[in-house]
C-alpha positions as CSV (number, residue, x, y, z in Angstrom):
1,X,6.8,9.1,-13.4
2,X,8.6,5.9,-13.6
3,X,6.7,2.7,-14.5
4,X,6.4,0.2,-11.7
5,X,9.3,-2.4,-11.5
6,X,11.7,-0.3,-13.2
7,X,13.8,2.0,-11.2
8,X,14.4,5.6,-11.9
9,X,17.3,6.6,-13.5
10,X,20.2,8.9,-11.8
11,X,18.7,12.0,-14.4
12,X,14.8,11.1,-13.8
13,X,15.2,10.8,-9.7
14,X,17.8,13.7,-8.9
15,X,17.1,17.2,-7.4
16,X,20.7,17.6,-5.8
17,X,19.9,16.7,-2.2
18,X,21.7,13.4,-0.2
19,X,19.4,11.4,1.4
20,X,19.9,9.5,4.2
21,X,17.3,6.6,3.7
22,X,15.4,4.8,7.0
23,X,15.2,1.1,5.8
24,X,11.3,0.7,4.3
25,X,9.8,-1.1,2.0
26,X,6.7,-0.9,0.1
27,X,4.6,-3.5,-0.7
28,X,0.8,-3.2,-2.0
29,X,0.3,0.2,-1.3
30,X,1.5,0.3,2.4
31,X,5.3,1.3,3.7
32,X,6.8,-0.7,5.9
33,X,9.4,0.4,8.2
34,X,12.2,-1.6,10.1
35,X,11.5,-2.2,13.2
36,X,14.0,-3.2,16.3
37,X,12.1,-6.9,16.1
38,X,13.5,-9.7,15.0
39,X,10.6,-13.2,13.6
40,X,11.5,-16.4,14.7
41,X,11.4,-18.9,11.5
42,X,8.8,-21.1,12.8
43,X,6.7,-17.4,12.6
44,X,7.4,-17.0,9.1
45,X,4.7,-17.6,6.4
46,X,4.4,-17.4,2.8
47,X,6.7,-15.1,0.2
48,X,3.8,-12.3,-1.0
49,X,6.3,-10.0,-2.9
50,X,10.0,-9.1,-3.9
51,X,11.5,-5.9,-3.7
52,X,12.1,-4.5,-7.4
53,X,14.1,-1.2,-6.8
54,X,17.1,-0.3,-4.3
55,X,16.3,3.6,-4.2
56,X,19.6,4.4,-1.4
57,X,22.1,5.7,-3.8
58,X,19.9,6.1,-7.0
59,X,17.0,8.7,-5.6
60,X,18.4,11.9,-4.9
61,X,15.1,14.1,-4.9
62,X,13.3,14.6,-1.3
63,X,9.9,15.0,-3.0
64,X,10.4,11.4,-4.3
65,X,7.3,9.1,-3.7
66,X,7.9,5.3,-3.2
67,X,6.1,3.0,-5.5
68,X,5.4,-0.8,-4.8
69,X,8.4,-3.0,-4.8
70,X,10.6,-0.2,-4.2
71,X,12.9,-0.5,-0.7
72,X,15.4,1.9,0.8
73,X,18.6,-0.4,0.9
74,X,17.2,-4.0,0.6
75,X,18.6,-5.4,-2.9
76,X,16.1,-6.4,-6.4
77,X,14.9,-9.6,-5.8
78,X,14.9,-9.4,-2.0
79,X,11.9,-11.7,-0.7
80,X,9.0,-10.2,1.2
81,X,7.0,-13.1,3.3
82,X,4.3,-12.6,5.4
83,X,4.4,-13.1,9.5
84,X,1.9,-15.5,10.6
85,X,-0.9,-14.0,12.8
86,X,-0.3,-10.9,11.0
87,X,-2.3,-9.4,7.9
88,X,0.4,-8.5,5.4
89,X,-1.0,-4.7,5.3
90,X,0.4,-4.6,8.9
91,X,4.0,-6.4,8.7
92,X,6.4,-8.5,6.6
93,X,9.7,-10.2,7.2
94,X,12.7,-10.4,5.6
95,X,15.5,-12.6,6.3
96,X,19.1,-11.1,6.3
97,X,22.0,-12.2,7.6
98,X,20.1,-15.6,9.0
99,X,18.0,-13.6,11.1
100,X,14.3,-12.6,10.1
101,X,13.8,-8.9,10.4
102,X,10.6,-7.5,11.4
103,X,9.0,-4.3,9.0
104,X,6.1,-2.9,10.2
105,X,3.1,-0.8,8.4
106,X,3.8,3.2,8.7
107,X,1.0,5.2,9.6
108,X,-1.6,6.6,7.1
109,X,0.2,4.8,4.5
110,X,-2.8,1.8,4.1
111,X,-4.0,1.8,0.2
């Protein structure tokens, strides 16, 4: 197991298979998936995590389990705020690109 924060190494992560990653992030036990949606600004609330681990290109192995922090493509330090009106378990958004993305709870992923 890797310890949270830290992302797994090429060696730890690999069982030969390429992966083609939907964008998700994980953030306090719950993934969160892209959605089609964008957030207008004035709809954006406060910063409640940053994404740790960019696991497209490093996690090879299918049976691989997401941890907190970690995101399919979104890069280390990557914001996560929270949508007003909206409890974090259920969506975030992320600005890229001067646009605010909308990424929304999977389900059966709640902690």
């Amino acid at each position: 197991m890797v310890p949270s924060g830290q992302c797994p190494s090429a060696d730890a992560a690999t069982a030969g298979a390429a992966i083609d990653w939907v964008s998700f992030v994980v953030l306090n036990g719950v993934q969160h998936s892209l959605t089609s949606q964008t957030v207008e600004p004035t709809g954006i609330a406060e910063e409640v995590g940053r994404v740790q681990c960019r696991i497209a290109g490093t996690v090879t192995d299918p049976s691989f389990d997401p941890r907190d922090g970690d995101a399919a493509h979104l890069p280390p330090g990557t914001p996560l705020h929270a949508v007003s009106g909206q409890p974090v378990q259920a969506a975030v958004a992320v600005e890229q690109d001067g646009s605010w993305h909308l990424y929304t709870a999977d389900e059966g992923t709640s902690p």
